[in-house]
VOMI-818623 format. One record per atom (N, C-alpha, C, CB): atom name; residue number from 1; x, y, z. Coordinates in nm, 3 decimals, always signed. Glycine has a CB too. Layout:
N
- at; i; u; v; w
- CA; NUM; X; Y; Z $
...
This chain:
76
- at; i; u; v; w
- N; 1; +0.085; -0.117; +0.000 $
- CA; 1; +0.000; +0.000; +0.000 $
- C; 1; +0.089; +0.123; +0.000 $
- CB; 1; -0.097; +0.000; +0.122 $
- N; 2; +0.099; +0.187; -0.103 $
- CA; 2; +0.170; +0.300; -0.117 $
- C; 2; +0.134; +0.466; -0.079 $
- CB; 2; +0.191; +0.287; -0.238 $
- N; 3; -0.009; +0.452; -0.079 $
- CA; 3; -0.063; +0.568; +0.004 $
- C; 3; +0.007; +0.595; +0.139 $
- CB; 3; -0.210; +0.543; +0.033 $
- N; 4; -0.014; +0.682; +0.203 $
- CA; 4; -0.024; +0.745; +0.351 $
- C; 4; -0.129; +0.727; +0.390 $
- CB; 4; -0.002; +0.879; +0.374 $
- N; 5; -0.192; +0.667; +0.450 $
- CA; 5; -0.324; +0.684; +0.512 $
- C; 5; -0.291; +0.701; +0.666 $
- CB; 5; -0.426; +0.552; +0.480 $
- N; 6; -0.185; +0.675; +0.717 $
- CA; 6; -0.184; +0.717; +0.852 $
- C; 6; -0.085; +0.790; +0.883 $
- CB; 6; -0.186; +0.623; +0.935 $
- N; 7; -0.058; +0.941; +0.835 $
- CA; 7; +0.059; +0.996; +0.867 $
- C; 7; +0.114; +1.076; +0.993 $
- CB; 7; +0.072; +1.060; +0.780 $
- N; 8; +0.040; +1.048; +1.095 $
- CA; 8; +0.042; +1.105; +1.243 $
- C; 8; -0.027; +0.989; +1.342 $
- CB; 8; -0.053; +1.261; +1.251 $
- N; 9; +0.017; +0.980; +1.409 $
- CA; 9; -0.091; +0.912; +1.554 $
- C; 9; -0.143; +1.057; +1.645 $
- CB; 9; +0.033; +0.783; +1.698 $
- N; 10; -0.066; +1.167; +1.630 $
- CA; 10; -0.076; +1.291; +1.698 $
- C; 10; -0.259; +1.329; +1.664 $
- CB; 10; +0.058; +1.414; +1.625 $
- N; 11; -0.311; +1.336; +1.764 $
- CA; 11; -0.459; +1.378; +1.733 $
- C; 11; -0.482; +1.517; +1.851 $
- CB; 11; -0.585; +1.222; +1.766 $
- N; 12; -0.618; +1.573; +1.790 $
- CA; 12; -0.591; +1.720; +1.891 $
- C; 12; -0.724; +1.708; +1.994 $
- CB; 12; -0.600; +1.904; +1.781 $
- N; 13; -0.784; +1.596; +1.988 $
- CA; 13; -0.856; +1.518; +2.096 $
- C; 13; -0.904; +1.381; +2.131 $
- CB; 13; -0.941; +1.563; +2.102 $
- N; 14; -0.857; +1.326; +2.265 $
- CA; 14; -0.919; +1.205; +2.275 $
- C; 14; -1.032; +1.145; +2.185 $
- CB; 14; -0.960; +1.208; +2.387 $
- N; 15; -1.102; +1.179; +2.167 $
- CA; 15; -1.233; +1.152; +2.084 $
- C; 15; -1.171; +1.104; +1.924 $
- CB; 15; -1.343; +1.314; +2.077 $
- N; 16; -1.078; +1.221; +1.857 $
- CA; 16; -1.004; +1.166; +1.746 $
- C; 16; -0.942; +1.089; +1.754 $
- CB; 16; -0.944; +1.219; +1.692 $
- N; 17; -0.886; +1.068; +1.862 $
- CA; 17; -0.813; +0.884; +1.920 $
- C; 17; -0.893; +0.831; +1.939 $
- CB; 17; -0.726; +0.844; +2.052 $
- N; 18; -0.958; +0.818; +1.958 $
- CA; 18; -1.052; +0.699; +1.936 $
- C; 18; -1.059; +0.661; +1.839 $
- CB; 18; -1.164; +0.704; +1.959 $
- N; 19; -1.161; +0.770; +1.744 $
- CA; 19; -1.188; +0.730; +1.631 $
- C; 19; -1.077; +0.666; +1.533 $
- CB; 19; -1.243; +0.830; +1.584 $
- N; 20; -0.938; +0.722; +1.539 $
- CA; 20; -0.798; +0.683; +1.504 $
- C; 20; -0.793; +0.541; +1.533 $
- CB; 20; -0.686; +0.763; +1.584 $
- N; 21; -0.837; +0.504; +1.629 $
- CA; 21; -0.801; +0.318; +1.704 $
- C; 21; -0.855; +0.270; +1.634 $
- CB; 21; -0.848; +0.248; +1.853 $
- N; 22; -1.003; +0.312; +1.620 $
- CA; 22; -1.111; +0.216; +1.556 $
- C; 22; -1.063; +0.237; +1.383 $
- CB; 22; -1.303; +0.276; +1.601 $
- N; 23; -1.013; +0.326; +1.354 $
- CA; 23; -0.968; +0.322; +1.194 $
- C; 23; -0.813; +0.206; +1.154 $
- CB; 23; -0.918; +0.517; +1.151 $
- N; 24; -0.727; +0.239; +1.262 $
- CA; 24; -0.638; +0.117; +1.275 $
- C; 24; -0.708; -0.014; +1.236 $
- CB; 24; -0.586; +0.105; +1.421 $
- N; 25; -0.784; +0.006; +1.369 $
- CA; 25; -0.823; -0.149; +1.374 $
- C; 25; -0.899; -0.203; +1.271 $
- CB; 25; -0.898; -0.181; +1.488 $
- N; 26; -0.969; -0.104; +1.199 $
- CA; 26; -1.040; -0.172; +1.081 $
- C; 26; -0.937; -0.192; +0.954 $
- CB; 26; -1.173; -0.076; +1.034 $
- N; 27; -0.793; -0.136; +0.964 $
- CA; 27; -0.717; -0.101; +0.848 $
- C; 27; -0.635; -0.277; +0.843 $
- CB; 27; -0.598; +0.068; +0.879 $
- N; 28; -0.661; -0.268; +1.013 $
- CA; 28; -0.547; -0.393; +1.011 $
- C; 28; -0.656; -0.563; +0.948 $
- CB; 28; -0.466; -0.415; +1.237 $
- N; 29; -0.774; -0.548; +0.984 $
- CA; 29; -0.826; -0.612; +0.916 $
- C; 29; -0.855; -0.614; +0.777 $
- CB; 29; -0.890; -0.616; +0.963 $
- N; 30; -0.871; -0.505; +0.692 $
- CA; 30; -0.814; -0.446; +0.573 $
- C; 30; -0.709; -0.518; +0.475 $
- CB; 30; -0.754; -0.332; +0.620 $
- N; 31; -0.610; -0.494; +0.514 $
- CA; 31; -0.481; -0.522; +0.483 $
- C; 31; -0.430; -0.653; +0.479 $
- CB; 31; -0.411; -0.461; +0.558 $
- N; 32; -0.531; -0.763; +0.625 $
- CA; 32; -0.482; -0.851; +0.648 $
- C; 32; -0.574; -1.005; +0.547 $
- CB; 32; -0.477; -0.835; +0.805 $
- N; 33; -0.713; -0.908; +0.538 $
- CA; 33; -0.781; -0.961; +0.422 $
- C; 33; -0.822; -0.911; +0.323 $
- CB; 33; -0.861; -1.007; +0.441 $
- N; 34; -0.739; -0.858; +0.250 $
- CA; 34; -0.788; -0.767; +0.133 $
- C; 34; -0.958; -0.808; +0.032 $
- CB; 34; -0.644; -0.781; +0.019 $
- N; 35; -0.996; -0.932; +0.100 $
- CA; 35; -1.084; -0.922; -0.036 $
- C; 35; -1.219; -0.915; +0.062 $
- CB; 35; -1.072; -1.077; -0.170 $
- N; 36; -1.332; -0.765; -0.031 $
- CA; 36; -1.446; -0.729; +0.020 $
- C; 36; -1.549; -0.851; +0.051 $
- CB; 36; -1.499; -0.633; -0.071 $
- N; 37; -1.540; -0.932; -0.008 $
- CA; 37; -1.688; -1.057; -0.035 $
- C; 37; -1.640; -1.145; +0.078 $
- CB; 37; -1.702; -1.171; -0.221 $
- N; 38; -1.481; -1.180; +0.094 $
- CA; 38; -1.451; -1.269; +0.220 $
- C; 38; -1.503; -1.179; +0.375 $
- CB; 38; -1.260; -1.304; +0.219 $
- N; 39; -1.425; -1.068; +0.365 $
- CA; 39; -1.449; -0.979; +0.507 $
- C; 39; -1.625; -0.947; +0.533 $
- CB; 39; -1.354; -0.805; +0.486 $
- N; 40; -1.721; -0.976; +0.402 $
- CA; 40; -1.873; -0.964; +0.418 $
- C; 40; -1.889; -1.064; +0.517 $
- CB; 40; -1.967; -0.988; +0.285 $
- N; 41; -1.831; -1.200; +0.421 $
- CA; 41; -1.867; -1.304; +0.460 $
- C; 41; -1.861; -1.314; +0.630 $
- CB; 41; -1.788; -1.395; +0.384 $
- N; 42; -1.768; -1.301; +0.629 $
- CA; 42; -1.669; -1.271; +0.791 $
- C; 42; -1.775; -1.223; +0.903 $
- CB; 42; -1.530; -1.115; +0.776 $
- N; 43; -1.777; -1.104; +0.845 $
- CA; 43; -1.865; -1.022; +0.934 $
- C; 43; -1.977; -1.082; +1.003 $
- CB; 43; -1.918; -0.920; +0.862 $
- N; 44; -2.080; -1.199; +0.873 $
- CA; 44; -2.179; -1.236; +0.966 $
- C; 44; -2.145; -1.326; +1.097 $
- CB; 44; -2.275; -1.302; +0.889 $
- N; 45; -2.071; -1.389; +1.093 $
- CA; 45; -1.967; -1.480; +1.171 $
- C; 45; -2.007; -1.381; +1.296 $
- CB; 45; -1.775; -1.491; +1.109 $
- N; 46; -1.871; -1.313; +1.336 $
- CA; 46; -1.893; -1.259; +1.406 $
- C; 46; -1.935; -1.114; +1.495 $
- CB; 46; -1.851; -1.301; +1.402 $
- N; 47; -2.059; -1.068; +1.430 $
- CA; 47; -2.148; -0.977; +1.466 $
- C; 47; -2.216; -1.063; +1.551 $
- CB; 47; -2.225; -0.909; +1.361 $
- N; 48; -2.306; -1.153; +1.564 $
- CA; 48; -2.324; -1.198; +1.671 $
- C; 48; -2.268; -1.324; +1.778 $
- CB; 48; -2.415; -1.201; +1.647 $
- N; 49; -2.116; -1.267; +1.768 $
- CA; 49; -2.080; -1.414; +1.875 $
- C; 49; -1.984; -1.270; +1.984 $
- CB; 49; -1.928; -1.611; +1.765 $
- N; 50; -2.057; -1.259; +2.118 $
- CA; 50; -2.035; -1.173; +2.214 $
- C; 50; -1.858; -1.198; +2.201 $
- CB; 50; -2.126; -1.210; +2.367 $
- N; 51; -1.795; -1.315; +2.162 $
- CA; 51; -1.688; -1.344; +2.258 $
- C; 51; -1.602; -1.243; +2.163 $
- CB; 51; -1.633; -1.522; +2.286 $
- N; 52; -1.601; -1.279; +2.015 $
- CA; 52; -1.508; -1.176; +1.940 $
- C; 52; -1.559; -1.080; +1.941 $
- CB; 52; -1.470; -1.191; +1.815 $
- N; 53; -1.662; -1.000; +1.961 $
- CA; 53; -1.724; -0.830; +1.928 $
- C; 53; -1.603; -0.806; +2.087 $
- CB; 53; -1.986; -0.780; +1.953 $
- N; 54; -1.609; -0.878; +2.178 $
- CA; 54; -1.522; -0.812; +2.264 $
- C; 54; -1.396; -0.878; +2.295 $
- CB; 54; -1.585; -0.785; +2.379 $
- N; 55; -1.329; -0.915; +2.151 $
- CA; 55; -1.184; -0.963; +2.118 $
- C; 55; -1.154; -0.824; +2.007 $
- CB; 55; -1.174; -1.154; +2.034 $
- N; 56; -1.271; -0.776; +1.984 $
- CA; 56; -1.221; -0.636; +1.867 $
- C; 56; -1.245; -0.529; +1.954 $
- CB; 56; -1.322; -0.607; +1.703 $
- N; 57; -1.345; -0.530; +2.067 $
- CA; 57; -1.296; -0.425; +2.174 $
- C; 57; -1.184; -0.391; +2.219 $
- CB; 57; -1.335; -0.441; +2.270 $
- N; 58; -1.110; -0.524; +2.226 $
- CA; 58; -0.941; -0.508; +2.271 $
- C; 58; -0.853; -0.476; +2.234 $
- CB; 58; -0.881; -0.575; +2.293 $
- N; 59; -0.918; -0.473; +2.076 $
- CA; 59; -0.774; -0.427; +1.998 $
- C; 59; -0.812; -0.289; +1.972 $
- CB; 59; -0.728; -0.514; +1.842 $
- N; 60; -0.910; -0.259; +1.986 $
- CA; 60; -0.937; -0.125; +1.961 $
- C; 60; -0.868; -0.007; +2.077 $
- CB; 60; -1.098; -0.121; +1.955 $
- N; 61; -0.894; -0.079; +2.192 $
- CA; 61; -0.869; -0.029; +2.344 $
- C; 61; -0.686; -0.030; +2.309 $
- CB; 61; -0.944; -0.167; +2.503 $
- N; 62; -0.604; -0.139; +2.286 $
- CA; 62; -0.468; -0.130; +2.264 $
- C; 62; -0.433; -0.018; +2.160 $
- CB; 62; -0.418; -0.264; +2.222 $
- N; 63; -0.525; -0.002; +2.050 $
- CA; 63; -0.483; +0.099; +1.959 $
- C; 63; -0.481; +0.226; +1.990 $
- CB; 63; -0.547; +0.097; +1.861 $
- N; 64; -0.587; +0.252; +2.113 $
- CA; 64; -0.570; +0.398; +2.177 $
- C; 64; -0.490; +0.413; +2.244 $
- CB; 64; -0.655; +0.450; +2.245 $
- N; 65; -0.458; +0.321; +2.372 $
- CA; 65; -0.331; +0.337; +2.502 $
- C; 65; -0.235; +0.346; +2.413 $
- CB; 65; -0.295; +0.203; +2.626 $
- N; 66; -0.212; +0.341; +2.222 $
- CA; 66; -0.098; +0.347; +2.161 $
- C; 66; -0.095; +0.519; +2.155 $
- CB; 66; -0.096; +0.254; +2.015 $
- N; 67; -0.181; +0.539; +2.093 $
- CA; 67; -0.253; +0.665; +2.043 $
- C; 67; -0.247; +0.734; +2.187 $
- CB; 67; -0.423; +0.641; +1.971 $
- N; 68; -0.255; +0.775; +2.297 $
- CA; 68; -0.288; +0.795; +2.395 $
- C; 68; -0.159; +0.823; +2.407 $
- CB; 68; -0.362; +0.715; +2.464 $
- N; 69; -0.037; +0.722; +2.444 $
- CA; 69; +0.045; +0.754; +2.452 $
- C; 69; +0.150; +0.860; +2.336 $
- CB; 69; +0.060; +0.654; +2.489 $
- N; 70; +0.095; +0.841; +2.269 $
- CA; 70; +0.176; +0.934; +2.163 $
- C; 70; +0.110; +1.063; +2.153 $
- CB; 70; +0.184; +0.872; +2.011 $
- N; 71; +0.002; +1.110; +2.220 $
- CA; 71; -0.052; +1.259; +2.270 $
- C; 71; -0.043; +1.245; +2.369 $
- CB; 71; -0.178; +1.316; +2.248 $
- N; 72; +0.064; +1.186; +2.448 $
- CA; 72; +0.107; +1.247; +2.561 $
- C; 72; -0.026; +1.237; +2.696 $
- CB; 72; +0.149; +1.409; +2.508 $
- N; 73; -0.119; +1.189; +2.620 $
- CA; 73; -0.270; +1.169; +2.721 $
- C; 73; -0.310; +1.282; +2.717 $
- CB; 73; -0.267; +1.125; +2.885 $
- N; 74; -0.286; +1.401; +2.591 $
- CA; 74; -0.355; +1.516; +2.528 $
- C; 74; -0.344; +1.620; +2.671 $
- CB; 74; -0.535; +1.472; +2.465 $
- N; 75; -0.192; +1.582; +2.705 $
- CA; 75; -0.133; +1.680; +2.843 $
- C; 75; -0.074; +1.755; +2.790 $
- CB; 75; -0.042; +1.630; +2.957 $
- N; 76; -0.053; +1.932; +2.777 $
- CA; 76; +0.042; +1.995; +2.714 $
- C; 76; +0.140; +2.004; +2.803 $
- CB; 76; +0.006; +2.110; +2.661 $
């Protein structure tokens, strides 16, 4: 992938870290299955099985304490 799509972790509020985690986290699934019709497929899987919706909570949560840490916890 030759684009930039992520050229800062630096965000100018928690809230954009967030949203930043949750864009990671969807990028890394992205990337890791490039094809749209498999990741459909995927999806019905697990949208309703509680255990992975909160195995992608976690990675989402790790992508911010990343993010988090790299704004400093948005402390000047």
């Amino acid at each position: 992938m030759s684009d930039s799509w992520l050229p800062s972790l630096v965000t100018a509020t928690p809230q954009e870290g967030f949203d930043l985690a949750v864009r990671l986290s969807r990028m890394g699934v992205k990337l890791t299955q490039p094809s749209d019709q498999v990741r459909d497929k995927l999806r019905a899987a697990y949208e309703q099985d509680s255990a992975q919706l909160i195995a992608i909570s976690q990675v989402i949560a790790i992508h911010f304490q990343t993010i988090a840490a790299a704004n400093n916890h948005w402390r000047s």
